[in-house]
C-alpha positions as CSV (number, residue, x, y, z in Angstrom):
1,X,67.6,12.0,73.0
2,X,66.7,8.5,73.6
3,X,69.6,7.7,76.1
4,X,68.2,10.8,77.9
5,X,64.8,10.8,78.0
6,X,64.7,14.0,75.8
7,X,61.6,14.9,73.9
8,X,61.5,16.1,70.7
9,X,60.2,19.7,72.0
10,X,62.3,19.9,75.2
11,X,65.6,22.2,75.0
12,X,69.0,20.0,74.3
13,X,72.4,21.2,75.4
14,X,74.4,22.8,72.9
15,X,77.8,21.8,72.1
16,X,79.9,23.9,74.6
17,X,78.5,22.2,77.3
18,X,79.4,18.6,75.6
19,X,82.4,20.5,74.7
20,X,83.4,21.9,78.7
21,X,82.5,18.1,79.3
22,X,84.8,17.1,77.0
23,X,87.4,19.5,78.8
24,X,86.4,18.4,82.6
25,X,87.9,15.0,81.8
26,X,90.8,16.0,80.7
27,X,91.8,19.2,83.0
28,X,90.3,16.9,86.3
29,X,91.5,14.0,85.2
30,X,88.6,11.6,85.6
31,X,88.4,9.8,82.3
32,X,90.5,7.2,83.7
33,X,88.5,6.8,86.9
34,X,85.5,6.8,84.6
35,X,86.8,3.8,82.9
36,X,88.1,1.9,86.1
37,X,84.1,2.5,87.3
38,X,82.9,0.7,84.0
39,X,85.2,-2.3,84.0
40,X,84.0,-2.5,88.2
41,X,80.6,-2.3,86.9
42,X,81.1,-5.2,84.0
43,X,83.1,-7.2,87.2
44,X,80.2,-7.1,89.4
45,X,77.9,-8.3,86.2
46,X,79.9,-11.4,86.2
47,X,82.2,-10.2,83.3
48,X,85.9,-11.5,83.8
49,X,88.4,-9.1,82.3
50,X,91.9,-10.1,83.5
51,X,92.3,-13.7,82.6
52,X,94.1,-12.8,79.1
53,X,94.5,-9.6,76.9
54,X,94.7,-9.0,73.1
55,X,97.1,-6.3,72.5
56,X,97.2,-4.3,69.3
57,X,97.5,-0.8,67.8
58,X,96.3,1.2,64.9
59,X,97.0,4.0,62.7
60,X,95.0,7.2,62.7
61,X,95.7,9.9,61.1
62,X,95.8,14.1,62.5
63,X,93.3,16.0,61.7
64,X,95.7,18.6,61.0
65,X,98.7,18.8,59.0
66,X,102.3,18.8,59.4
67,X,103.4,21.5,61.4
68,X,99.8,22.8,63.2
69,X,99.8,19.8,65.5
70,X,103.2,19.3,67.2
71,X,102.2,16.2,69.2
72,X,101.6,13.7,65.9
73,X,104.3,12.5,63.8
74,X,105.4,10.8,61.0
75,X,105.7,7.1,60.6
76,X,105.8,4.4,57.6
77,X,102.8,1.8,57.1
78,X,103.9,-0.3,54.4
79,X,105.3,2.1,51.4
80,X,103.1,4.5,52.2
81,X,104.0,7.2,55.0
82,X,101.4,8.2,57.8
83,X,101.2,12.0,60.0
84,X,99.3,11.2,63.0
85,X,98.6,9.5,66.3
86,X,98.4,5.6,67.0
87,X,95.4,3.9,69.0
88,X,96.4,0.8,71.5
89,X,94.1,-1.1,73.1
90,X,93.8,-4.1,75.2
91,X,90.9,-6.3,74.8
92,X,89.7,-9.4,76.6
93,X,89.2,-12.6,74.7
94,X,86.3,-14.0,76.0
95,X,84.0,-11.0,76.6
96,X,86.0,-8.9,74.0
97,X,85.6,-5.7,76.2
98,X,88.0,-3.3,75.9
99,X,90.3,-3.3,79.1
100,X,93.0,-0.6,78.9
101,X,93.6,2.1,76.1
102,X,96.7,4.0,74.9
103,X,97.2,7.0,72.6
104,X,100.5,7.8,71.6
105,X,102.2,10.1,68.0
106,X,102.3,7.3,65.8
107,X,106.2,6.9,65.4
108,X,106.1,4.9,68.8
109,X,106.6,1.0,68.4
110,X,103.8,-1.0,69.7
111,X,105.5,-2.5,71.9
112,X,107.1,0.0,74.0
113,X,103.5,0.6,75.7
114,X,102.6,-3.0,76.4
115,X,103.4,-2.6,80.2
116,X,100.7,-0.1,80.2
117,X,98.0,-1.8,78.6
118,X,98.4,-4.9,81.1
119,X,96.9,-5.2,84.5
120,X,99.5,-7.6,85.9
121,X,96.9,-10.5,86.8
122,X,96.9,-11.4,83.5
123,X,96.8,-15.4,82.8
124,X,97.8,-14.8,79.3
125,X,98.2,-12.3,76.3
126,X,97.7,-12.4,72.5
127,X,99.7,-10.2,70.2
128,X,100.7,-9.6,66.2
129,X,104.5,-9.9,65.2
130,X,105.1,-6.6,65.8
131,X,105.6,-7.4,70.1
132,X,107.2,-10.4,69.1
133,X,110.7,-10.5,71.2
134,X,112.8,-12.7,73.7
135,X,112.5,-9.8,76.3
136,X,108.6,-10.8,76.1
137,X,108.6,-14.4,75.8
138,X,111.2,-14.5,78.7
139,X,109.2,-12.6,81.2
140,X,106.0,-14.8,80.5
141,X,107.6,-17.5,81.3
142,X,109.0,-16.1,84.5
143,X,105.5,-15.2,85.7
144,X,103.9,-17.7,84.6
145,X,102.0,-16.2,82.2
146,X,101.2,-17.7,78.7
147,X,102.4,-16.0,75.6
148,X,100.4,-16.3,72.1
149,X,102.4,-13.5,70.5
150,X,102.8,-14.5,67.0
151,X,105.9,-16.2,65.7
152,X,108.0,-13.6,63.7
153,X,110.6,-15.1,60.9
154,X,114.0,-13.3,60.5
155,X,116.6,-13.4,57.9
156,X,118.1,-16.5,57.4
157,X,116.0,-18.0,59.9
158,X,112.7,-19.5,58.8
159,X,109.6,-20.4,61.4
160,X,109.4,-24.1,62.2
161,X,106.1,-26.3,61.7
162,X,105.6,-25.8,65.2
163,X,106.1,-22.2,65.0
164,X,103.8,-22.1,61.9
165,X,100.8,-24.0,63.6
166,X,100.8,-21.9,66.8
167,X,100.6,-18.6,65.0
168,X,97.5,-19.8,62.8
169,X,96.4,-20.8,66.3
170,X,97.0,-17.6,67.8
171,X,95.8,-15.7,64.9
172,X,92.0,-16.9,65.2
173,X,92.1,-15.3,68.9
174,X,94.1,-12.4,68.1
175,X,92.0,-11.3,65.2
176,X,89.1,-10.1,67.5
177,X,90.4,-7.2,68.2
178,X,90.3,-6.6,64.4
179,X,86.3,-6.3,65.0
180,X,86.7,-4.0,67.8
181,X,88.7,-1.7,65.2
182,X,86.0,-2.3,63.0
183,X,83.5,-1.1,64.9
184,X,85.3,1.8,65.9
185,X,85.8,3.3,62.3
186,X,82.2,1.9,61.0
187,X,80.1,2.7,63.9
188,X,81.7,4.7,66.3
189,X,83.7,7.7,64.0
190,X,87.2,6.7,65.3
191,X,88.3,6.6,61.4
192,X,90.9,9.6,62.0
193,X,92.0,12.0,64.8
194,X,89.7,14.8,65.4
195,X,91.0,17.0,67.6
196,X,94.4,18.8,67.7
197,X,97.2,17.5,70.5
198,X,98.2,13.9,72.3
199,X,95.5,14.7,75.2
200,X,92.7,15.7,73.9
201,X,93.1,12.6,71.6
202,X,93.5,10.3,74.2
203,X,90.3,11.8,75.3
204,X,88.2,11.1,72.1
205,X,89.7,7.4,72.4
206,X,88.5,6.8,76.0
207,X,84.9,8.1,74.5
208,X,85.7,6.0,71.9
209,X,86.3,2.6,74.3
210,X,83.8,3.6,76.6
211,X,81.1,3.4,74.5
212,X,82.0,0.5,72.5
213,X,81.9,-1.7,75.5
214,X,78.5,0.4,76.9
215,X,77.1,-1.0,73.0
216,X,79.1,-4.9,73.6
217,X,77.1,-4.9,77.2
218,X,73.8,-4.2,75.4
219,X,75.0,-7.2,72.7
220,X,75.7,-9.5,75.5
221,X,72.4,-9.2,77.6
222,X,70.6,-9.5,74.6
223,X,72.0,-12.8,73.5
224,X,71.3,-14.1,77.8
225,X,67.5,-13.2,76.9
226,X,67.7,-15.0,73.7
227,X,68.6,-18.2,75.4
């Protein structure tokens, strides 16, 4: 009401107009334009948001069960197995905006959608062990990008001292986009799937993105009043 400028006595709309909303996006395909306009907006506010990325995905969970969603799927978390969809995101690490967002079923690997949560102009990137590969490490170095992907130990190979010092470096910068999670689930409701079907899920993460970095705007011009 606030965000609005609804009184308490004025009528509100009801939830199939939030709801055909909800649709629009989706069947005319402007949620991604909507996005594109924010991140102009945040540019033009002095808000740089390609000089590095912090990749990583989550686990969220269908809000139906096996068999009355066919777009989620099975996948394993530790010993415990998971039916639903997985969240990736891209987040700067200055500004910790959220720069690009990916929903796919949650059996596919994080790493097989880090081409589309990068803008190419990137100066560097920040990733967990899962996207940790030669095929990624080689094409930094070919364009010149720098790679803080975590260090990933293999059988009967063990990380050096070097490679142990790096990832405890690259761990404090990757572990913002922890907080962003955080704030999803505590603040923002993104604690499971809600809706039925990849799209419309996508949809409720764009929502989801959109107003996190709407609410991280509001935190950042308060702190440039403080000062």
């Amino acid at each position: 009401r606030r965000f609005l400028g609804i009184s308490a006595l004025d009528p509100v709309p009801d939830y199939s107009t939030i709801s055909r909303f909800r649709s629009n996006l989706k069947s005319m395909n402007l949620y991604r334009k909507c996005f594109n306009e924010l991140k102009r907006q945040l540019t033009k506010k002095g808000f740089e948001l390609k000089t590095g990325k912090i990749i990583d995905a989550r686990l969220v969970k269908a809000a139906r069960t096996p068999g009355k969603d066919d777009d989620a799927s099975f996948t394993k978390k530790g010993k415990k197995t998971v039916y639903g969809y997985k969240d990736h995101i891209a987040v700067d690490p200055k500004s910790e905006f959220v720069t690009e967002f990916v929903c796919t079923p949650a059996n596919v690997h994080d790493s097989q959608v880090l081409e589309e949560l990068l803008e190419g102009e990137e100066k560097a990137i920040f990733a967990d062990k899962a996207y940790d590969s030669q095929e990624i490490r080689q094409r930094c170095r070919q364009e010149e990008r720098f790679c803080g992907v975590l260090y990933r130990g293999c059988r009967g190979r063990s990380l050096s001292k070097k490679q142990k010092k790096l990832n405890k470096i690259f761990s404090r910068i990757r572990s913002k986009v922890e907080k962003v999670f955080g704030i999803f689930s505590l603040h923002l409701n993104r604690t499971k799937a809600r809706y039925v079907g990849l799209f419309a899920n996508e949809i409720h993460l764009f929502l989801t993105c959109f107003t996190y970095n709407v609410l991280n705007l509001s935190w950042h011009l308060r702190r440039q009043e403080s000062f």
